[in-house]
C-alpha positions in Angstrom: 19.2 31.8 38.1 15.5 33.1 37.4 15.3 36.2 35.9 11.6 37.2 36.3 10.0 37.1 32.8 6.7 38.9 34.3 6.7 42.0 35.7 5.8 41.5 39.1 3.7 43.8 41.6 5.3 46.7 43.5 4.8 46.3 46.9 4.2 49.7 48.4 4.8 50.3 52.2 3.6 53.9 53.6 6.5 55.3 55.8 5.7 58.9 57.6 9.2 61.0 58.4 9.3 61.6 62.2 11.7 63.9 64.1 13.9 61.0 64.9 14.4 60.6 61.7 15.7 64.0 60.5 18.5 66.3 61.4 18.5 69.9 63.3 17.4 71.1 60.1 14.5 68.9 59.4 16.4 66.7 56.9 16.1 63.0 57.0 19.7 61.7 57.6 20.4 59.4 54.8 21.1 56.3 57.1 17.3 56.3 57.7 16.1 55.5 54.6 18.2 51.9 54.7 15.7 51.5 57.7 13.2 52.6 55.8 14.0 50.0 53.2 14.6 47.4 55.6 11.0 48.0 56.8 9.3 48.0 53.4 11.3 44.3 52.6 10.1 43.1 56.0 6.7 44.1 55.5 6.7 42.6 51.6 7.9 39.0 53.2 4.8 39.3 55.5 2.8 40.3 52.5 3.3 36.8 50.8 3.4 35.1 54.3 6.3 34.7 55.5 7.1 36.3 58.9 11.0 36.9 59.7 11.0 35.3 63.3 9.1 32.1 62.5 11.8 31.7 59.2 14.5 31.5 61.8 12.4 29.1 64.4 10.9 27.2 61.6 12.9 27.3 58.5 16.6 27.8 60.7 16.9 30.6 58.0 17.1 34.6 57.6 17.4 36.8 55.1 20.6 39.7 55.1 21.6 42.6 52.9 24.3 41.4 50.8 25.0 44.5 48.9 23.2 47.4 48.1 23.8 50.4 45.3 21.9 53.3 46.1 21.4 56.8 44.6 20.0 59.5 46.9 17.7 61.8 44.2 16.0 64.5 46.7 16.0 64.7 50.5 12.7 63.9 52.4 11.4 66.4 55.4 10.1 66.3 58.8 6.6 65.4 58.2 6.7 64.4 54.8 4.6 61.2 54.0 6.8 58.8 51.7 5.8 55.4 50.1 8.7 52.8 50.2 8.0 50.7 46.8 10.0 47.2 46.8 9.7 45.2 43.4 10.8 41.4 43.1 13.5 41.5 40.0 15.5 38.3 40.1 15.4 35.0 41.8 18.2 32.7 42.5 19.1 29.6 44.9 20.2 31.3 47.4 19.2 35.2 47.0 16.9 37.4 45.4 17.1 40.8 44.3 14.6 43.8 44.9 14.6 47.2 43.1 13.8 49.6 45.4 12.3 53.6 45.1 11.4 56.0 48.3 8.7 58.8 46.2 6.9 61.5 47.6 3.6 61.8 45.8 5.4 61.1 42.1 9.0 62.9 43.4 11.2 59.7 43.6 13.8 60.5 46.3 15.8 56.8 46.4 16.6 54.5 44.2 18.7 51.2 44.7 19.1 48.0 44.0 19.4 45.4 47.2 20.4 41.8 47.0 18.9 39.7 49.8 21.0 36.3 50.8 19.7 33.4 52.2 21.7 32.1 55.2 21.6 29.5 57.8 20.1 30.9 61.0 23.0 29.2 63.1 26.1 29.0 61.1 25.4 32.2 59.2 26.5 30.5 56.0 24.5 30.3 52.6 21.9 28.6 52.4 18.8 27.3 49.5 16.1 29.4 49.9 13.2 26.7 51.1 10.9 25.9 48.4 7.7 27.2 49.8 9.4 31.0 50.1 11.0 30.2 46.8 7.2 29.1 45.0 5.4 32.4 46.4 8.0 34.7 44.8 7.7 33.0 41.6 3.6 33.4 42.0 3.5 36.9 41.9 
């Protein structure tokens, strides 16, 4: 188990609230911003050069949500311009662990903790994460 001495980067990952996203009443339903999230991790893993589809091809590995505690603060609006901000906070064998905010401006709206599991691409069963992933998470 690493727990990450340093205090790595937050990733930040514009997201803009779109009709789809919301209610009759302009509300974004609260199942969005787990897509939201989802977006921001994706985006973070292509940050440090990893892309999702060539793990699986290459790697015969993906990443899934193994559990998640979230707190929904505020509600974001039709048209409001949100930043998704994902922070690396522990690294194991087979997971990792990402602490994760949704803010308007300075309003934080989200907060939750997500840990990510490694598994095999085929068998769906845990898996190491590969060394190379594993070496850039540590580096930053």
């Amino acid at each position: 188990m690493n727990n990450l001495c340093n205090n790595p980067p937050v990733f930040h990952w514009p997201v803009r609230v779109y009709y789809e996203d919301t209610d009759a009443g302009g509300v974004v339903y609260h199942s969005q911003y787990l897509n939201f999230m989802e977006r921001a991790r994706t985006e973070w893993l292509r940050s440090l050069g990893f892309e999702q589809a060539a793990l699986r091809e290459s790697l015969n590995i993906l990443f899934v949500v193994h559990s998640m505690q979230i707190q929904f603060k505020k509600s974001a609006r039709f048209d409001d311009l949100l930043s998704v901000e994902t922070q690396l906070t522990q690294l194991r064998l087979g997971s990792f662990e990402c602490s994760q905010q949704i803010v308007r401006e300075e309003e934080r709206l989200i907060q939750a903790q997500v840990k990510i599991a490694c598994v095999d691409a085929i068998t769906y069963k845990p898996t190491g994460i590969p060394a190379p992933i594993k070496l850039s998470m540590e580096s930053i």
